[in-house]
Every structure is written in C-alpha cells, then in structure tokens.
PLY file of the C-alpha trace (Angstrom):
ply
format ascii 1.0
element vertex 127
property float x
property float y
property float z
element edge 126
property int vertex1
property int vertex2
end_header
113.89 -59.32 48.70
111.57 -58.24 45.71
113.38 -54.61 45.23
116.45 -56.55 44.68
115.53 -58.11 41.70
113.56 -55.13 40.05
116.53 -54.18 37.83
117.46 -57.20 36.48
113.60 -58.01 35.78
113.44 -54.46 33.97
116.16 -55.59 32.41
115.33 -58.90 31.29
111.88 -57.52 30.60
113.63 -54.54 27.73
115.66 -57.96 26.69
112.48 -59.67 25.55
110.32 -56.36 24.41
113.71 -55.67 21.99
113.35 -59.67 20.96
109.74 -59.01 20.07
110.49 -55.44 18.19
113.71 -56.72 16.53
111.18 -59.59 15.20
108.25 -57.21 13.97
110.67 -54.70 12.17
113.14 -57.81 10.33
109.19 -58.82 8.80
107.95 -55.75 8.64
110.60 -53.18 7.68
107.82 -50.47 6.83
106.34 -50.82 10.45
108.08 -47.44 11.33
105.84 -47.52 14.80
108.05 -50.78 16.59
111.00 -49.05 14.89
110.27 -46.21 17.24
109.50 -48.27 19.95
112.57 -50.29 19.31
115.24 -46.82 19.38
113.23 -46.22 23.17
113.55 -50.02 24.28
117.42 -50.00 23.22
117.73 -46.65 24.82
115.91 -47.57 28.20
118.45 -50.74 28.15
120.96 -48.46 28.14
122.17 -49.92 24.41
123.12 -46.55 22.78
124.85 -47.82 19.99
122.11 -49.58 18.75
119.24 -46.69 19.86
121.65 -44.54 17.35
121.59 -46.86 14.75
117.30 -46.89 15.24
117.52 -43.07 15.32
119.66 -42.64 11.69
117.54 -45.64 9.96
114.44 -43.14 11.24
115.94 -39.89 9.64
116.62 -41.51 6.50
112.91 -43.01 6.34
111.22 -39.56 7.64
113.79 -37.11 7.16
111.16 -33.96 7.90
109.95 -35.26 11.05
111.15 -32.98 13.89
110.31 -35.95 16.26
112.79 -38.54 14.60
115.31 -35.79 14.73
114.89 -34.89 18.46
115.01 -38.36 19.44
118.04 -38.88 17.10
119.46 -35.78 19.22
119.22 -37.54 22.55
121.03 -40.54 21.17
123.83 -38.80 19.90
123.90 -36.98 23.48
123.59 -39.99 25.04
127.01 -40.83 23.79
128.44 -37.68 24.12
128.31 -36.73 20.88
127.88 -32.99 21.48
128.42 -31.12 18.07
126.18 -33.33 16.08
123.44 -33.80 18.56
122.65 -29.92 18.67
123.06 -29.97 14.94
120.37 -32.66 15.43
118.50 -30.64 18.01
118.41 -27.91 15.45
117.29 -29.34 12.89
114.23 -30.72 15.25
113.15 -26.94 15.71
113.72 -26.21 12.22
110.94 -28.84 11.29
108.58 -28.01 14.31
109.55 -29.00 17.08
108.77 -26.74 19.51
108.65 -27.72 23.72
111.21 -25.80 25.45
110.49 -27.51 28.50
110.72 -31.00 27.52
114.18 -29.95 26.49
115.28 -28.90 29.46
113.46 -31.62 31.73
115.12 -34.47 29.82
117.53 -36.73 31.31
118.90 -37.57 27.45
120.05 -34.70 26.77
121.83 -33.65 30.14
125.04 -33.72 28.37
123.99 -30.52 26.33
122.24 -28.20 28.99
125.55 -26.25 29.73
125.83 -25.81 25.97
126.14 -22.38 24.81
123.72 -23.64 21.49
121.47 -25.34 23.88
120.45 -22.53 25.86
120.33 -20.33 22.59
118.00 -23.36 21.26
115.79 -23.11 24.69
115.70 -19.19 24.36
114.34 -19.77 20.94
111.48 -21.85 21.37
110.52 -19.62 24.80
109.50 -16.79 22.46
0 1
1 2
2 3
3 4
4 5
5 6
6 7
7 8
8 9
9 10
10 11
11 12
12 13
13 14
14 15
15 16
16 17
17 18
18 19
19 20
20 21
21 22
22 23
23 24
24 25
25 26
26 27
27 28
28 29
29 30
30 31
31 32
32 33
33 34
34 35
35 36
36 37
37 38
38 39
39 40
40 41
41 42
42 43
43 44
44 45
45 46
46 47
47 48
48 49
49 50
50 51
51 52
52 53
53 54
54 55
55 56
56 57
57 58
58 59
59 60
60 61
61 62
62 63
63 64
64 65
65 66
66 67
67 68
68 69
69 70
70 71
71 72
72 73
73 74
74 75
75 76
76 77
77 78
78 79
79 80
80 81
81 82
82 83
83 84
84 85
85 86
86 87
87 88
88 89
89 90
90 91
91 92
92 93
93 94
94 95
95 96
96 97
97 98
98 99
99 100
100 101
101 102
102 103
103 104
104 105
105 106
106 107
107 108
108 109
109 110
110 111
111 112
112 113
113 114
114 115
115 116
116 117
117 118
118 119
119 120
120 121
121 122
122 123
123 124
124 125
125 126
C-alpha cells in the first residue's frame, strides 16, 4: 500500500534535501538562500533543534530582517519556548512585518495563540 509509505518517503526525501543544503551552505557560507531553505527542511523534519540553530545563525547575518525574525519566532515556539519567541515575534513587527493573518493561520506558532502578547501582537497589525 502506497499511502503507507508516504511518510517515511517524505521523510527520507527532507533527509536528502537537508544532505544537499547542509552541502551548499558548508561551501558556500554566504549562500543565505539554502540557509533559509535549510531552517524550513529541518523544521518540516520535525528537527527543531537544528531549525533554531538555522534561525539564530540568520539573525546574526540579517539582524533587520523581520522575516528571519518571524521564522526565528516559530522555532523558538516550536519548542515551547514562549517568552522569547514573542520577544522574537515582536521584534518581526518592529522591522515590518506585518500579516496578521498568517500569524494566526500558522501551525508554528500554535503554542502562542492563547498568549495574552500574541493577541495584543495580532490586534496590532489588524489596525
């Protein structure tokens, strides 16, 4: 039964796309693109230890970029982090980021939606 082995082909399949990435950035440290890439592979692998570490070699490389600093948010959600992923989330809106529905619709930050700070954060960017 195909649908049996779907997971363990995804996962195999995030396996080798993280080989690849993990390659490209070790030669090419200033390829900041497959860094990305390689914080969402680790994170769709459910590897959120390593996703983090992505997400805090990003801030230090583009530490204005309300993107890095949302993603670096999820991460630190993702492991129940709570405090210092809305002081991540924060800082995202502080430097631009601005989609109050993307917060609320994604599955990485879950953790935070009962969060008195992440509904003030939503109510924010709604006005």
């Amino acid at each position: 039964r195909s649908s049996d082995l779907a997971p363990v082909l995804d996962a195999v399949g995030l396996e080798f796309l993280a080989g690849i990435l993990e390659v490209e950035v070790a030669r090419h440290p200033e390829n900041l693109p497959a860094l990305v890439e390689l914080g969402h592979v680790y994170t769709r692998a459910k590897q959120f230890e390593e996703g983090l570490a992505v997400d805090q070699e990003l801030v230090q490389r583009a530490p204005n970029d309300s993107t890095v600093r949302y993603n670096l948010a999820c991460s630190l959600a993702l492991l129940g982090r709570t405090e210092e992923a809305l002081d991540a989330l924060e800082k995202a809106v502080a430097l631009g980021y601005e989609d109050p529905e993307h917060l609320l619709a994604d599955p990485d930050l879950a953790s935070l939606r009962e969060e008195a700070r992440f509904q003030g954060i939503v109510r924010k960017l709604a006005h």
